[in-house]
C-alpha positions as CSV (number, residue, x, y, z in Angstrom):
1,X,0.0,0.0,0.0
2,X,1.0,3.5,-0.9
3,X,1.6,5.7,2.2
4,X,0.2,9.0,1.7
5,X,0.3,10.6,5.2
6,X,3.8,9.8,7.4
7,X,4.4,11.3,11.0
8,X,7.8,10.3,11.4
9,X,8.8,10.8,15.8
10,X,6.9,14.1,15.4
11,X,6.1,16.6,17.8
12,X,4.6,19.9,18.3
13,X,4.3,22.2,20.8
14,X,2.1,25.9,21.1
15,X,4.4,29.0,21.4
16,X,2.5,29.8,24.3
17,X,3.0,26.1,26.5
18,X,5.8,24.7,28.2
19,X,4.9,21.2,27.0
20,X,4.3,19.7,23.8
21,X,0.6,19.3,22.6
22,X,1.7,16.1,20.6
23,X,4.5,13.5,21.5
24,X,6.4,11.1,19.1
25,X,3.6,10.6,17.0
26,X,4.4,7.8,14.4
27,X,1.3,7.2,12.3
28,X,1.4,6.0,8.4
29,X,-2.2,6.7,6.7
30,X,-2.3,4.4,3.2
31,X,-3.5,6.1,0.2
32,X,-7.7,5.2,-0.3
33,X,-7.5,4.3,3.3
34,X,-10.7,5.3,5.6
35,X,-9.3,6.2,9.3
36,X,-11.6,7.5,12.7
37,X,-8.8,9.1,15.3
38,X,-10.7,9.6,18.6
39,X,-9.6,10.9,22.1
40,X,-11.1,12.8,24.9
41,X,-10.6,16.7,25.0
42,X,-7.5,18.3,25.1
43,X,-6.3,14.9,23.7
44,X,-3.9,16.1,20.8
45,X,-6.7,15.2,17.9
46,X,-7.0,18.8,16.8
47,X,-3.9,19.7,16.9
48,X,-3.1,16.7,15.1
49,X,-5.4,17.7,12.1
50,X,-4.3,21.0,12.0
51,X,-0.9,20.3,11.0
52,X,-2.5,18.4,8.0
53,X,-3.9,21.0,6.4
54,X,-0.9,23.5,7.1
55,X,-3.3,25.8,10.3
56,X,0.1,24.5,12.1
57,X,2.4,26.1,12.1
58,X,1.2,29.1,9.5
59,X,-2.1,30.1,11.7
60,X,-0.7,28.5,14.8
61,X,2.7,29.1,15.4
62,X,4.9,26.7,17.6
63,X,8.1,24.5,17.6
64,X,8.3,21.1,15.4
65,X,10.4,18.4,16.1
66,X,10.6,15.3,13.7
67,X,9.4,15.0,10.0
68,X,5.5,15.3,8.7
69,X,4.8,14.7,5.0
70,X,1.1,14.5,3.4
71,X,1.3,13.3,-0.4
72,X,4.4,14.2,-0.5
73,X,4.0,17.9,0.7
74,X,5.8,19.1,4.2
75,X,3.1,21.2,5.1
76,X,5.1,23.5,6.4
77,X,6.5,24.8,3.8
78,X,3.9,24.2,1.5
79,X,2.0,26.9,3.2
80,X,-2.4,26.5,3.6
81,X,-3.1,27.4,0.4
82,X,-0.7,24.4,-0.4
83,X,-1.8,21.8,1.5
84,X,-5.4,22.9,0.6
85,X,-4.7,21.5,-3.1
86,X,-4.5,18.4,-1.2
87,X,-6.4,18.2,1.9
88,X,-9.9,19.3,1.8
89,X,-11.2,20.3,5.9
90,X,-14.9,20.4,6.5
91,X,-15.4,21.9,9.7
92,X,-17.7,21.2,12.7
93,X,-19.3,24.6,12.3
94,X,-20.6,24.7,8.9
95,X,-21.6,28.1,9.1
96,X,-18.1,29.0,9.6
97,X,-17.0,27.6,5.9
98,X,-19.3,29.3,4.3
99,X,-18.5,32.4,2.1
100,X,-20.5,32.4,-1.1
101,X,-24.2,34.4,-1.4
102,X,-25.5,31.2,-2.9
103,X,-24.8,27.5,-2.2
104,X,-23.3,27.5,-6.2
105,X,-21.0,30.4,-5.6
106,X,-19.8,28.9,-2.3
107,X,-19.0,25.6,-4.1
108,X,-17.1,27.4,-6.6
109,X,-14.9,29.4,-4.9
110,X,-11.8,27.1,-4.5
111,X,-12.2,27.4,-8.2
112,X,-12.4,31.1,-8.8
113,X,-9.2,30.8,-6.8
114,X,-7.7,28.7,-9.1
115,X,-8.2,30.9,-12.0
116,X,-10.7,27.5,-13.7
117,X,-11.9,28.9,-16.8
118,X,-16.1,29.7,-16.3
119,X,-17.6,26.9,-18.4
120,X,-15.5,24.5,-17.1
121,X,-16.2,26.0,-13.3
122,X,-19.8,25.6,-13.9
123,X,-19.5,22.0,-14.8
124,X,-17.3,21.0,-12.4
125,X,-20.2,22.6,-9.7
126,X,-22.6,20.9,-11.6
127,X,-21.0,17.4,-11.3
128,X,-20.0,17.7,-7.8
129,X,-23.8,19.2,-7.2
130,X,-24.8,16.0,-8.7
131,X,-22.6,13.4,-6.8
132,X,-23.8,14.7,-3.8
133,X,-27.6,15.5,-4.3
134,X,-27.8,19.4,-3.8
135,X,-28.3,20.6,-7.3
136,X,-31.5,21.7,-6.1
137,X,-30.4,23.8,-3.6
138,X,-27.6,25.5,-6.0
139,X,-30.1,28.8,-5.7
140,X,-30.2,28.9,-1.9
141,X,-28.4,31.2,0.4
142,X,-26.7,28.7,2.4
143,X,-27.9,30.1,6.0
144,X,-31.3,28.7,4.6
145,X,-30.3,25.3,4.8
146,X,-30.8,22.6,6.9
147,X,-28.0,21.0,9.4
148,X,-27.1,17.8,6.9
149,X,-27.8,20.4,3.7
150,X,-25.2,22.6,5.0
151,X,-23.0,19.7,5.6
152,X,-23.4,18.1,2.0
153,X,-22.5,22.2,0.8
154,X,-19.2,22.6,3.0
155,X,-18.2,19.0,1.8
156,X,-19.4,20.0,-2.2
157,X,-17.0,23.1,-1.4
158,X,-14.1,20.9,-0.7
159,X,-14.8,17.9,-3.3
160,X,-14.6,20.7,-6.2
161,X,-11.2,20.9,-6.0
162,X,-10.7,17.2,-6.4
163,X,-8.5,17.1,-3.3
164,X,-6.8,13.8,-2.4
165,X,-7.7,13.7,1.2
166,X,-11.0,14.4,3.2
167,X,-10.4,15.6,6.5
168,X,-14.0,15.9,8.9
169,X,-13.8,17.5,12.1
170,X,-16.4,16.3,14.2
171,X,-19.3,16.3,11.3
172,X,-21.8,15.1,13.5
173,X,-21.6,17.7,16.2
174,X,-24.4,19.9,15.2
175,X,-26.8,17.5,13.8
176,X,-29.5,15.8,14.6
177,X,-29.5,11.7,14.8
178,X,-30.5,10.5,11.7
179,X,-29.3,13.5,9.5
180,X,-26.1,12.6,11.3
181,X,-26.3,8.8,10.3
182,X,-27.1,9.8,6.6
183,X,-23.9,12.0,7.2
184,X,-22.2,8.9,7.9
185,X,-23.5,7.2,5.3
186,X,-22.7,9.6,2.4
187,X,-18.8,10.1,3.9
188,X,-18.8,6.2,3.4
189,X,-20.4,6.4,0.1
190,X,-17.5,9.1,-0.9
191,X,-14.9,7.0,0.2
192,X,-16.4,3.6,-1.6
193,X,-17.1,5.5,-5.2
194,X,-13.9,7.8,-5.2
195,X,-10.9,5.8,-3.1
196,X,-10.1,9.3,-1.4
197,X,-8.5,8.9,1.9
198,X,-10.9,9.8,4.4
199,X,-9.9,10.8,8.0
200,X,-12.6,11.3,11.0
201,X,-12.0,13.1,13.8
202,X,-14.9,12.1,16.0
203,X,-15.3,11.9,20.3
204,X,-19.2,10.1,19.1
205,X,-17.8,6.7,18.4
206,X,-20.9,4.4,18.0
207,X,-22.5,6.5,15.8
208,X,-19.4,6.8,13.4
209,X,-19.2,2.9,13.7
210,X,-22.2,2.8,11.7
211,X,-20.1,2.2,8.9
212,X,-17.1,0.3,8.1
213,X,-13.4,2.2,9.0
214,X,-10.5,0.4,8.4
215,X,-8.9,2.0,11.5
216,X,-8.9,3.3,14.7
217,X,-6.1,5.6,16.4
218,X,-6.9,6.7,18.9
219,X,-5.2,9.8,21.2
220,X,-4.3,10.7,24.7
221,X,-2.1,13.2,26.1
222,X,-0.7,13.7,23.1
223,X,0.8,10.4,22.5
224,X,-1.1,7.6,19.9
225,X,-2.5,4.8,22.4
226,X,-4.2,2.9,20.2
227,X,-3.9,1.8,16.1
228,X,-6.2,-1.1,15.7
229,X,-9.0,-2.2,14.2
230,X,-12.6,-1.2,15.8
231,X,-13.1,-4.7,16.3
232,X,-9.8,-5.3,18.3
233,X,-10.5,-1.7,19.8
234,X,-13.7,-2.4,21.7
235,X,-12.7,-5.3,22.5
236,X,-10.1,-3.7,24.8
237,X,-10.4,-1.8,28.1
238,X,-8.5,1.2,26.2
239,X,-11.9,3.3,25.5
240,X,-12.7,2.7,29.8
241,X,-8.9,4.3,30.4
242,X,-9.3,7.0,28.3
243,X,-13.3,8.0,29.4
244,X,-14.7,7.1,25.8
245,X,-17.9,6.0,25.7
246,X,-18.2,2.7,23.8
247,X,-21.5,1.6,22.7
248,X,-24.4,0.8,24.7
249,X,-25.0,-2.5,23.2
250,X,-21.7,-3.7,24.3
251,X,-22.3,-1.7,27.9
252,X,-25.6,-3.9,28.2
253,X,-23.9,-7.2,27.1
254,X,-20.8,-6.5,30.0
255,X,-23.6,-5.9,32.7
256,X,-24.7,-9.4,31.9
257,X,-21.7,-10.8,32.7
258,X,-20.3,-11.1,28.6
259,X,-16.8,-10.8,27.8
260,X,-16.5,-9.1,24.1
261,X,-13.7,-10.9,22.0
262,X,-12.8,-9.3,18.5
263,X,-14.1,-12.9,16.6
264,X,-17.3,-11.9,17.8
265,X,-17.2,-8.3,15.3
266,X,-18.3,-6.2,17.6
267,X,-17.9,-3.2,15.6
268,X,-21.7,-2.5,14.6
269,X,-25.1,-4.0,16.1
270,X,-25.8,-5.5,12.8
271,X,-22.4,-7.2,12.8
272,X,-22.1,-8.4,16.3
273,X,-22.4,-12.1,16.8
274,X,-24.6,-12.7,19.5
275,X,-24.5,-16.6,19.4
276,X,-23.0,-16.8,23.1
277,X,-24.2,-13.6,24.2
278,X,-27.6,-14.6,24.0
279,X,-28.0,-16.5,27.2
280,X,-26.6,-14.2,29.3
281,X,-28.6,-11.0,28.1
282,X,-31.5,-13.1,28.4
283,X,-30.7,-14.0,32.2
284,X,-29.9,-10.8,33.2
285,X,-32.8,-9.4,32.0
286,X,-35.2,-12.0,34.0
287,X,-33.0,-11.3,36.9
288,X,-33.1,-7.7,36.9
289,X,-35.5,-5.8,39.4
290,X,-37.3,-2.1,37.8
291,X,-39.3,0.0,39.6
292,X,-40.4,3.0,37.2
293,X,-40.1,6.8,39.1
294,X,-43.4,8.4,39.8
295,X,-43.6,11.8,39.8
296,X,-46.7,13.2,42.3
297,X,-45.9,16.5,42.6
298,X,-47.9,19.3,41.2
299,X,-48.0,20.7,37.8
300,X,-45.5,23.5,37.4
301,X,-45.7,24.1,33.7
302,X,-48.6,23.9,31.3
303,X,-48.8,24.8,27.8
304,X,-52.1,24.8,26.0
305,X,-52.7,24.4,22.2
306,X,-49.9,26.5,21.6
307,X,-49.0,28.0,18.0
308,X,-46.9,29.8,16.3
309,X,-45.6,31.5,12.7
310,X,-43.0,33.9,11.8
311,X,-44.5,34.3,8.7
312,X,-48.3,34.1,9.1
313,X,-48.5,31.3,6.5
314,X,-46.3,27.9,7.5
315,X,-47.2,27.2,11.3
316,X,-43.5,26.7,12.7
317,X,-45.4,25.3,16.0
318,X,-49.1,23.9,15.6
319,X,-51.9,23.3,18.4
320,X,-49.2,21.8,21.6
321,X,-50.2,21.0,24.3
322,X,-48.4,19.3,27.8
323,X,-47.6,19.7,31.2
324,X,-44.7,19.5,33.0
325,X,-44.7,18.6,37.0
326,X,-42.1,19.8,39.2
327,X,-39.0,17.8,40.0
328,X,-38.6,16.6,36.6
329,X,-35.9,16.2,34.2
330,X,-37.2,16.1,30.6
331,X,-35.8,16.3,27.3
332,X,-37.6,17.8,24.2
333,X,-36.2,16.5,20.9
334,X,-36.4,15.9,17.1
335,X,-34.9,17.2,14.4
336,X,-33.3,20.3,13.1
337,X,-36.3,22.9,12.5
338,X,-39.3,20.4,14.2
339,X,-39.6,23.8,16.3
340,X,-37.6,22.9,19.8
341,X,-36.0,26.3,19.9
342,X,-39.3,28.1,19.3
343,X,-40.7,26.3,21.9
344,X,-38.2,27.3,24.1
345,X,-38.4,31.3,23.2
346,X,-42.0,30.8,23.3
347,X,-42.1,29.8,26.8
348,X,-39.2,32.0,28.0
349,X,-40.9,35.5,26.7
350,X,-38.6,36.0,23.7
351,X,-41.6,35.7,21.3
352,X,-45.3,36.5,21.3
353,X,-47.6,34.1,21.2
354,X,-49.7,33.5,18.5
355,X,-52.3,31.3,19.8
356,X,-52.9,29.2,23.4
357,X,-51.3,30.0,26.2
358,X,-48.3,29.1,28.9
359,X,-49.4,29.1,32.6
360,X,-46.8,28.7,35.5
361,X,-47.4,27.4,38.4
362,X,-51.7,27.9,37.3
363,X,-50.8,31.3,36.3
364,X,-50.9,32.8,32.9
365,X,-47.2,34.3,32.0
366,X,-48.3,35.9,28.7
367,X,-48.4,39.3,30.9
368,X,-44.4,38.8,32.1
369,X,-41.8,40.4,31.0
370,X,-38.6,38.5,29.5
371,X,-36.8,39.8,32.5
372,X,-39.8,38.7,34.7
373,X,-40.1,35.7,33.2
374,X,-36.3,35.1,33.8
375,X,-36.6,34.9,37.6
376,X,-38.8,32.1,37.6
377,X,-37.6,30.4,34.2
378,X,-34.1,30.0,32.9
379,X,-32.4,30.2,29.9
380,X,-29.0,28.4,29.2
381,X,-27.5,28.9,25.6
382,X,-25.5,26.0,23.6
383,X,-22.4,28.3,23.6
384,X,-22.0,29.4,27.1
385,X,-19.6,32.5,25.4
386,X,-23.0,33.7,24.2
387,X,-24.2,35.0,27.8
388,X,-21.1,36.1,29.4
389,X,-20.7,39.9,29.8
390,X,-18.1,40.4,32.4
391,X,-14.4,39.2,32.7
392,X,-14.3,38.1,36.3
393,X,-16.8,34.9,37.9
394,X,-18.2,36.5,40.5
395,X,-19.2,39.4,39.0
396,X,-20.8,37.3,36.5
397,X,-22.9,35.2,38.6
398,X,-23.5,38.6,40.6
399,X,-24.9,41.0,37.0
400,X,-28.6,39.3,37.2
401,X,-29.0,40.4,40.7
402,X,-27.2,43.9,39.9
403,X,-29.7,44.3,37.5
404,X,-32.3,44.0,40.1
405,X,-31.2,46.2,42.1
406,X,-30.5,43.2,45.1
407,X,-28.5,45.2,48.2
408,X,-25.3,44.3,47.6
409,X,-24.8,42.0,51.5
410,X,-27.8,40.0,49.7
411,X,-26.3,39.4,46.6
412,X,-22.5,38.6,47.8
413,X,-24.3,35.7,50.0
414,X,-26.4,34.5,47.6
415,X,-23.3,34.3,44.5
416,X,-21.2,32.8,47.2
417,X,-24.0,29.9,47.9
418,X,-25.3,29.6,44.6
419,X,-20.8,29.1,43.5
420,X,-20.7,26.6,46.5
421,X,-23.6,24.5,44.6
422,X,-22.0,24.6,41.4
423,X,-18.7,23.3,42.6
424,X,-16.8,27.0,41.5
425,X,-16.4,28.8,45.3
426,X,-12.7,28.0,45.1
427,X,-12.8,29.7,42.3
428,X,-14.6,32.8,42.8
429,X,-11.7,36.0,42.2
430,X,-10.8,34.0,38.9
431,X,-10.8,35.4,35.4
432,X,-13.5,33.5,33.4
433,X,-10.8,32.8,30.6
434,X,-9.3,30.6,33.3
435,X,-12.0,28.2,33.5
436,X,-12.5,24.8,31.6
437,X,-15.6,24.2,29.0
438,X,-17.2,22.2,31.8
439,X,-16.2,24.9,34.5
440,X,-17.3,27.7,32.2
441,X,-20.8,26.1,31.4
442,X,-21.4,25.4,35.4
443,X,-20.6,28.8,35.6
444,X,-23.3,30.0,33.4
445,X,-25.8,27.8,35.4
446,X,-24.5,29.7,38.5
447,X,-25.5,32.9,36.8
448,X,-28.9,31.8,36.6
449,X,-29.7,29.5,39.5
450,X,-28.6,32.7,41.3
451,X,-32.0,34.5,40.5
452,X,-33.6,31.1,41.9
453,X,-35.4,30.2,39.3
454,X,-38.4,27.5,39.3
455,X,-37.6,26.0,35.7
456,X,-34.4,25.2,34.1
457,X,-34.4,25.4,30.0
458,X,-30.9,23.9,28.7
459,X,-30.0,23.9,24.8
460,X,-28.0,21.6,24.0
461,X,-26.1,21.0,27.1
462,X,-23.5,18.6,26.0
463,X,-22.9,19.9,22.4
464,X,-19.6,18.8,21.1
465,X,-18.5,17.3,24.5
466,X,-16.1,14.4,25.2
467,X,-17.8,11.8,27.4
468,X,-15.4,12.9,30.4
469,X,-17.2,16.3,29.6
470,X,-20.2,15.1,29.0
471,X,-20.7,13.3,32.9
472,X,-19.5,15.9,34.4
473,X,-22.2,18.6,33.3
474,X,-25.0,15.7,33.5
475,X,-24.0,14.8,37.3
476,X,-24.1,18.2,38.3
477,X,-27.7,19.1,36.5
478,X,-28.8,15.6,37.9
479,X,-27.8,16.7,41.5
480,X,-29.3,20.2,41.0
481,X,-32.2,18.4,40.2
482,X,-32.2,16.1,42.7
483,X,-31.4,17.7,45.7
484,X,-32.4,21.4,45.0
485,X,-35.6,20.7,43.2
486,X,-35.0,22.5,40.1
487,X,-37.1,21.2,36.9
488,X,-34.9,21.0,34.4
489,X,-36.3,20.9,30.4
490,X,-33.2,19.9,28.3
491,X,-33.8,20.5,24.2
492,X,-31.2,18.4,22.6
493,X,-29.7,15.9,19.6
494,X,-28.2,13.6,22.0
495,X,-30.2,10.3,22.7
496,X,-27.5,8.7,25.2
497,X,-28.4,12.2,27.2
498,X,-32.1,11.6,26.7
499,X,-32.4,7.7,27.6
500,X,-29.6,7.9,30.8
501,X,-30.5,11.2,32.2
502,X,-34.2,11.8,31.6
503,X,-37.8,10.1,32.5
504,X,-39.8,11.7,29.8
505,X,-39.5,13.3,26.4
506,X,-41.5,15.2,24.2
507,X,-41.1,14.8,20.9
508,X,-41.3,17.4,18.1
509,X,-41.8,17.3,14.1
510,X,-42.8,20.0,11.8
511,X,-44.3,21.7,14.5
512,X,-46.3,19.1,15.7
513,X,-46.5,17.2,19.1
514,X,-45.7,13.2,17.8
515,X,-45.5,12.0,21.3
516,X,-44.7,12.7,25.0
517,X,-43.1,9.4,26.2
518,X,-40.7,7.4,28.0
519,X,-37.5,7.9,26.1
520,X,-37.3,4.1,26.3
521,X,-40.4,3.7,25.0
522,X,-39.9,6.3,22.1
523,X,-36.2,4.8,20.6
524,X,-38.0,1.7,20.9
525,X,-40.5,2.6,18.2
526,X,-39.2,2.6,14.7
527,X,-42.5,4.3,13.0
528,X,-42.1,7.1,15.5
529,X,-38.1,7.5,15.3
530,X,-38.2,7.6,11.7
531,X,-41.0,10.4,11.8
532,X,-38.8,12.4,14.1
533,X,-35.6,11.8,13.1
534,X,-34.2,10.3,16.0
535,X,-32.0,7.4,15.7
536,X,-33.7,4.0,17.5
537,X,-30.9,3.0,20.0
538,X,-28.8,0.2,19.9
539,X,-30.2,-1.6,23.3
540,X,-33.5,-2.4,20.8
541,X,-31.3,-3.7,18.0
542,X,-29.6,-6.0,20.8
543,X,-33.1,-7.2,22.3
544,X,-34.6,-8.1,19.0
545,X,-31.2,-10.3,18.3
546,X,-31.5,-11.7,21.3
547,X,-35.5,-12.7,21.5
548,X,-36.4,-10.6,23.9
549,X,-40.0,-9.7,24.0
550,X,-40.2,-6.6,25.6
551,X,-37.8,-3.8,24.5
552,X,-38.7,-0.8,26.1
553,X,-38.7,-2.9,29.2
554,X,-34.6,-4.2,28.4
555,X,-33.8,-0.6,27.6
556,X,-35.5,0.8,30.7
557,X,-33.5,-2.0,32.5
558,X,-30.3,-1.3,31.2
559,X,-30.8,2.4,31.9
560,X,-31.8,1.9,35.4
561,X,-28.9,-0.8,36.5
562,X,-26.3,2.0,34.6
563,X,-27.5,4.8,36.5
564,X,-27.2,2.2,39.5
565,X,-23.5,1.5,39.1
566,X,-22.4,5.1,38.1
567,X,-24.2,6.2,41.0
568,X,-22.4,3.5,43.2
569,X,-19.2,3.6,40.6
C-alpha cells in the first residue's frame, strides 16, 4: 500500500506552552485508506489535524520536532493554500465555511481561486452538485439550509477541488441523529465511489461505527495509544482508560456478565455475533428488578394548544399541548427545524404568542416580561460565550442580581452559595478565561440558578463534549435536580443524554406534538423515530437479536442498572 500521510517521531508544541501538545507521534495513513482518530478533550486530535492541512504552524505558530509529510507535501512549507490543493477540511461549524451568497458560488470558490476557466467552473459545480444530491439547492443562500444540507455544501466546497484527502472535524456535532447517520452514510459512500483517503475526527464513536473504518487511532495526552482495528479496539479496556464511551449495546452485554472478543465483530449492532451472548442477556434481563419513578408533585408548567408562525402562513409550532410537573428532568427532541428552539423562546418570553397559552405554576405568564419571566424560568445557551458579559466569575454570577437592584450584603451571599452548589467557590476572584468548557458552562448555570429560578431550559447541554465532559455537566444538573428541586427541560440531539438522564420526552416534528413518552419507550418505536428523526438506539437492536420480548422494558432495565453503578461507581 502507498503511504500517503507519514508522521515520522513528530512533535509539536504551542508558542504559548511549556509542553508539547503532541509527542512522538508515528502514524502512516495508506492512500484510499478510511481512518476514525478519537480521544477525549484536550487529547492532541486537533492539533493533530491541524498540522495536516498546514493551520500549524502558518495560523498556529509553535516548535516542530521530527518529520510530517502528506502526499508528498511538508506542510510547512507548502503553506495553507498548499496543503489545501491536497487536503480538503470540513469543519464542525458549517456556518463558519461558508463564504459564497449562494450555495453555487460557495462551491465554486476554490475554483475562482484557481483561475478555472467559467464553463468549465460551472461543470465541475454541476458534477459535484450531482454526486452529492444538492443541485437543487444550488439557488439557496446557504444560512437557509438545513443542518445535513449545509453539511453536503461545506463538503461539495471541498470535493470541487478534487483534493486527495478528506479531513471531517467532528461532522456530526451539530446535527440531529438521523441526518447525522445519513452524514455517515454519504462520507462512506464518498470514500467507496472515489478511493479518497478519508480521516474522521470524532469523540461520538458508535454513531461513526455505523459504517465500516478500516482503523482506529486513537489519542491521549498527546501520544497515539491505540492503532487497531474497531473490532480489536472495543474489545479492549483502552476506550474505559481513556473515558470514551463505547456503545451501549456492548455496555448492556458487559452488565450481563459477557466478555467481548474481537471474533465476535463487535464493531456494529448489525455485525455483532450474538450466538454466546444470548443466554446471558436473556438471564440478566429475567433477573433484573425495575421500579419506574413516579412523579406526584404538582404541575408546574402547562402549555395549551400552543401555535406559532414567523411568517403568518407555514405554522412553525401547531396546536401543543403538555404539562410539566415539578421535580422533573425532561428532554424535548427531534430534528433540526421540528420547532424545539421556538418552543423554548416561546415559553421564555422571547416571542409572542400567537395562539394558546403558557401558565406557570396555574398562572398565565403571557403578561411577564422577558426579564420577569427570567426569575422564575431560565435560559442556558448552547455556547455558554453567548451569555457572558463580564471578565471576572463572581461578577458574573453577581450581574442578574445587579440588574435587580439586590443590596449588595444579599447578593454577595447568595453568589457565594449559589458558587458553592455549582462546585466554583474555590474559584470565585478567577478570570472566566481561566476556567475549563465544563467549568465555564457550570458557571453559566451559576448565573442563573442565582435569580432562583423555578424552571431550568438547557440547549444543548453537552454539544460537542467528550464523554469525560459530558458526565461531568449531567452529574451536576442531575444533583441540581435532585437535591435542590430544580425542573430541568433539556432540548437536545443527543439520545444517550435523553435515555440515561431523563424520565420523559416530548417529541417534536414540523411543529407538531408526535409523542410525550418514556424515552425508552420512544427509541423503541421505529414508525415514530423515523418520523422524528431520532435514531432507534442500539439496546432495541440487541433485544430483537436476542428474543427478547419486551424492548422498552430491556432498555428501561439497562438504563436503570447504569445509573445504578455510576451512581455507586
Amino acid at each position: 500500500m502507498e503511504p500517503i500521510i507519514e508522521f515520522k517521531d513528530f512533535s509539536f508544541k504551542y508558542r504559548a506552552q511549556k509542553e508539547p501538545t503532541l509527542k512522538d507521534i508515528n502514524l502512516t495513513i495508506n492512500r484510499g485508506e478510511k481512518v476514525l482518530i478519537i480521544g477525549p478533550s484536550g487529547s492532541g486530535k486537533s492539533t493533530l489535524s491541524q498540522c495536516l492541512n498546514g493551520l500549524i504552524p502558518h495560523t498556529y505558530p509553535g516548535k516542530i520536532k521530527g518529520r510530517l509529510t502528506v502526499n508528498g507535501k511538508n506542510p510547512k512549507k507548502a503553506g495553507i493554500f498548499g496543503m489545501s490543493e491536497t487536503v480538503g477540511t470540513v469543519l464542525q461549524d458549517t456556518d463558519g465555511q461558508f463564504i459564497g451568497l449562494t450555495v453555487a458560488e460557495d462551491i465554486a470558490f476554490a475554483l475562482e481561486n484557481d483561475c478555472v476557466e467559467q464553463s468549465k467552473m460551472i461543470q465541475r459545480v454541476y458534477d459535484v452538485a450531482d454526486e452529492l444530491d444538492i443541485r437543487k439547492l444550488l439557488d439557496h443562500r446557504p444560512n437557509e439550509l438545513s443542518g445535513g444540507q449545509k453539511q453536503r455544501v461545506s463538503l461539495a466546497g471541498v470535493m470541487v477541488d478534487d483534493v486527495d484527502i478528506l479531513l471531517f472535524d467532528e461532522p456530526l456535532a451539530n446535527l440531529d441523529p438521523a441526518t447525522g447517520k445519513s452524514t455517515i452514510a454519504l462520507i462512506d459512500e464518498i470514500h467507496k465511489t472515489t478511493n479518497k483517503t478519508i480521516i474522521i475526527i470524532e469523540h461520538r464513536l458508535e454513531d461513526v461505527l455505523y459504517k465500516d473504518v478500516d482503523r482506529v487511532v486513537m489519542i491521549n495526552d498527546g501520544r497515539i495509544t491505540a492503532d487497531m482495528t474497531s473490532d480489536e479496539l472495543l474489545s479492549s479496556d483502552l476506550l474505559e482508560k481513556a473515558g470514551i464511551r463505547e456503545p451501549l449495546y456492548l455496555s448492556a452485554c458487559k452488565l450481563a456478565g459477557v466478555k467481548i472478543t474481537p471474533d465476535m465483530h463487535p464493531s456494529h449492532i448489525e455485525t455483532f455475533d450474538v450466538s454466546g451472548v444470548e443466554d446471558n442477556v436473556q438471564k440478566w434481563f429475567h433477573e433484573t428488578a425495575y421500579q419506574p419513578e413516579n412523579n406526584s408533585h404538582e404541575t408546574i408548567l402547562s402549555v395549551k394548544h400552543l401555535s406559532y408562525s414567523y411568517d403568518q402562513a407555514h405554522r412553525v409550532l401547531d396546536d401543543i399541548s403538555f404539562d410539566i410537573k415539578e421535580g422533573e428532568m425532561l428532554s424535548i427532541v427531534g430534528r433540526n427545524g421540528a420547532g424545539k428552539s421556538t418552543l423554548s423562546s416561546l415559553i421564555c418570553g422571547f416571542m409572542p404568542v400567537d395562539e394558546g397559552e403558557i401558565l406557570l405554576e396555574g398562572e398565565d405568564i403571557t403578561p411577564l416580561s422577558i426579564r420577569e419571566r427570567g426569575e422564575k424560568i431560565g435560559f442556558v445557551m448552547q455556547n455558554s460565550n453567548h451569555m457572558i458579559s463580564k471578565s471576572m466569575i463572581f461578577d458574573e454570577v453577581a450581574l442578574g442580581l445587579e440588574v435587580r437592584g439586590v443590596p449588595e450584603d444579599e447578593i454577595k451571599e447568595r453568589v457565594n452559595e449559589t458558587l458553592k452548589i455549582c462546585g466554583l467557590y474555590p474559584f470565585r476572584n478567577w478570570p472566566i478565561s481561566a476556567l475549563s468548557f465544563g467549568q465555564k458552562k457550570r458557571m453559566t448555570i451559576a448565573s442563573i440558578l442565582v435569580l432562583n429560578p423555578k424552571i431550568l431550559i438547557l440547549d444543548e447541554p453537552t454539544a460537542g463534549q467528550d464523554f469525560r465532559h459530558y458526565t461531568e455537566i449531567m452529574e451536576f444538573l442531575k444533583m441540581l435536580n435532585r437535591d435542590h428541586h430544580v425542573t430541568i427541560i433539556m432540548i437536545t440531539h443527543d439520545m444517550h443524554l435523553m435515555l440515561e438522564y431523563t424520565h420523559r420526552a416530548i417529541v417534536l416534528a414540523d411543529g407538531h406534538l408526535l409523542a410525550d413518552e418514556t424515552p425508552a419507550r420512544v427509541l423503541t418505536d421505529e414508525k415514530l423515530t423515523e418520523a422524528a428523526y431520532l435514531k432507534r438506539t442500539s439496546l432495541y437492536d440487541l433485544s430483537l437479536k436476542c428474543h427478547i420480548d419486551d424492548a422498552s422494558a430491556f432498555v428501561e432495565r439497562f438504563i436503570a442498572e447504569d445509573e445504578r453503578e455510576r451512581d455507586h461507581g
